[in-house]
N, C-alpha and C positions, 0 to 999 in steps of 0.2 A: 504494500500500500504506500502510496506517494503522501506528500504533507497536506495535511488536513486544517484548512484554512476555513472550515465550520462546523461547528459541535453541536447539537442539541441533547441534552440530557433528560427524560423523561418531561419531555415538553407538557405543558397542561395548562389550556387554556380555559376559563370559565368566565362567564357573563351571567351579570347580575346575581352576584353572589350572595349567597345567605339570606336570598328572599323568595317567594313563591315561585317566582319563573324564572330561578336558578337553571343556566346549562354552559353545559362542557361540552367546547366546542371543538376541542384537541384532547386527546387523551395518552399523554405521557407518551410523547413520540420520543424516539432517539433516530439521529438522523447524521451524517454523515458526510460533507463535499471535499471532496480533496482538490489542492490548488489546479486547474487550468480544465476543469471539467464543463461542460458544455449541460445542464441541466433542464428539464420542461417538466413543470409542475403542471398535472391536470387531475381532473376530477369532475364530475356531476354539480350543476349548482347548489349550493348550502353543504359542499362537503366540508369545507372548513380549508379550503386553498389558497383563499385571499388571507384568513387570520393568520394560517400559517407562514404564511410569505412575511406578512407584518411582525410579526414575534422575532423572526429568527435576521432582521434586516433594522431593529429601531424601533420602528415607526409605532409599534404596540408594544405592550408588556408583557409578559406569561405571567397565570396567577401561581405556577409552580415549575420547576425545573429550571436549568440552566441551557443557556445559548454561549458558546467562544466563537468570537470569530478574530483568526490568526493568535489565537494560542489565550485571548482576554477575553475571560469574563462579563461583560459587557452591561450589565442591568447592574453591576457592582458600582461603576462610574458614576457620578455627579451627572447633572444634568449638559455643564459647562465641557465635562470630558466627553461625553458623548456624544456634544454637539464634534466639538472637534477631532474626534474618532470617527463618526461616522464622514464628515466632509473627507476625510484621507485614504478612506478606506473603503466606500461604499458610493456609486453610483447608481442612479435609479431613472427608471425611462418608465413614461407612462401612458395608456390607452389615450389620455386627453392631451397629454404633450404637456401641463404644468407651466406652458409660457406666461407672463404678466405679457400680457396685451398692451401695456402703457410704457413698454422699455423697448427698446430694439434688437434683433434678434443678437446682435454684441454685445449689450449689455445684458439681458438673460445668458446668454454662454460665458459668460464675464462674472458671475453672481458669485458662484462659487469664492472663485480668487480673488476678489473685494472681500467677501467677510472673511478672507482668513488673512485680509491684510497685504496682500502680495502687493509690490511695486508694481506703478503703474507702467512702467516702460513693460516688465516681466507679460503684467497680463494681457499688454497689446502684442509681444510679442507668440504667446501660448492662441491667443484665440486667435488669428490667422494662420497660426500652424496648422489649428484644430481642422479653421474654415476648410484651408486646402486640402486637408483628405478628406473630410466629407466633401469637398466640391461644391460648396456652399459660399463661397468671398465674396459671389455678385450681390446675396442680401445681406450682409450682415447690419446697414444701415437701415434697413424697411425695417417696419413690425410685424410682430406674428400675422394679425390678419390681412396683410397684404403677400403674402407666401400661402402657397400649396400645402396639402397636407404633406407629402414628399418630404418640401423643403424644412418644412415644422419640427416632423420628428430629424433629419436630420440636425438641425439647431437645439434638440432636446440630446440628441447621442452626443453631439459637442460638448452640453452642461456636462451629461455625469459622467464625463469622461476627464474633463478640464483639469480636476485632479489626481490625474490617473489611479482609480482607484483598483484593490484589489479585486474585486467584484462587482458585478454589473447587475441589479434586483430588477427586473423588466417583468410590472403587471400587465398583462394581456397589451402588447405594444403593439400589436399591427391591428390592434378592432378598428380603429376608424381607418384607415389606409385599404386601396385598392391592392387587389393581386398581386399587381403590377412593384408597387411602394411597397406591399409586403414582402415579395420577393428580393429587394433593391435592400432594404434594411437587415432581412437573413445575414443575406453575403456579408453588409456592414460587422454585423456582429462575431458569425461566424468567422472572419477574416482578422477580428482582434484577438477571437479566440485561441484560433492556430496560430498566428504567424505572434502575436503578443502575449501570450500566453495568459490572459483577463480570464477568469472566473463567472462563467455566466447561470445565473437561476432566472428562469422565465416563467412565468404561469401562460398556460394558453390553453385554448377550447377547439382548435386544429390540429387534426393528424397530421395532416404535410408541414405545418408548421414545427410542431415536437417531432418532427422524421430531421430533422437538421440535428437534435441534441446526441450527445454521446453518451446520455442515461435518461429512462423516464420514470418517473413516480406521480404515481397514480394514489391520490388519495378519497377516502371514502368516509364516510361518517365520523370523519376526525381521528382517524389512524394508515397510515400509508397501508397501502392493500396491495400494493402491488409497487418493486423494485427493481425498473430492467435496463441490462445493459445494451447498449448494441452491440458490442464487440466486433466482431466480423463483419456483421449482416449488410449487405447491400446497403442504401436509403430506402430502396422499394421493397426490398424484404421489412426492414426496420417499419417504416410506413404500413406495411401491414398487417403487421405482429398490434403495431398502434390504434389502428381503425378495427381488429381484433376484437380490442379490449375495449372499447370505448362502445362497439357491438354488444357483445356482450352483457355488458354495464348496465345498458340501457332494454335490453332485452329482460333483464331480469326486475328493472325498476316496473315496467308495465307488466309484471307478471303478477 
């Protein structure tokens, strides 16, 4: 096994604690990413894939169990270390893109490196670099709503990428994007994946989309159901070991 740059330890998540409509929504997961792993989180609606994405990334808190991500502890931290633990070590891309509408797409790709203080030569220097591999430099003076959705999420992979972080948290990132931008954004990721060696966990609700990852976890009623590698497998074998189980899944929900 290679270095394992995220931990979960008997995850456990509960809403609405200690009242009538008490539920557990994660149930003491242990969970496992080693650095440079290509991951597709999926599951059935209300399986608990979004809370667990949030738990093990920040953004939530588990009511029990431990989450490390690159060897810490992380819900152990101050509010102030987390803020600045998470900004260096975790980027996040989202189904709606998270741009402020009222900044230009340089200064949302810029947000980052402003609150952590960076010089400003540094940060003009970083987000033009950014621009040019995404191929993005002709907007970065427009605002989000005068760009494509293409151009959007591109200027979002800029953000959580700006401070190269170990890991890349992508909730269902290609729902609003065409085929087309979806496919266009894969390669993006997938291309930081191998050739940059970034740590990607995605949630998504497509097989051909989770036929890109190098592992899928399939969760179900708030405990991973299902663990797979691709190993070998073709994409189009992989793909339909995917569409498999997602058959499956649902065949037995209407049963």
């Amino acid at each position: 096994m290679g270095e394992i740059i995220l931990e979960t330890r008997k995850l456990t998540k509960i809403y609405n604690l200690e009242r009538e409509n008490e539920f557990e929504a994660l149930h003491g997961i242990d969970f496992k990413v080693e650095a440079g792993e290509f991951i597709c989180v999926m599951g059935p609606s209300g399986s608990g894939k979004t809370t667990f994405i949030n738990n093990i990334s920040t953004v939530d808190f588990p009511t029990k169990g431990k989450v490390f991500i690159d060897g810490v502890e992380i819900h152990t931290m101050s509010a102030n270390e987390m803020g600045r633990f998470r900004s260096r070590n975790l980027g996040f891309v989202f189904q709606e893109f998270n741009l402020l509408d009222t900044h230009t797409m340089y200064e949302n790709i810029a947000m980052p490196l402003a609150l952590a203080k960076t010089k400003k030569e540094e940060i003009g220097r970083r987000v033009e670099e950014m621009a040019r591999q995404m191929s993005i430099e002709g907007i970065l003076r427009k605002y989000p709503g005068e760009c494509s959705g293409g151009q959007r999420q591109r200027g979002a992979i800029c953000r959580a990428l700006i401070m190269k972080p170990k890991i890349i948290i992508a909730d269902e990132p290609t729902g609003n994007l065409d085929r087309a931008n979806s496919n266009e954004f894969l390669a993006i990721i997938g291309r930081l994946n191998r050739e940059q060696g970034v740590t990607v966990i995605m949630v998504t609700h497509d097989p051909l989309i989770a036929s890109y990852s190098s592992r899928l976890v399939y969760i179900k009623d708030g405990l991973i159901e299902r663990n797979m590698e691709r190993g070998r497998m073709s994409q189009k074998e992989y793909f339909d070991k995917i569409t498999e189980i997602n058959a499956s899944e649902s065949r037995g929900f209407l049963q």
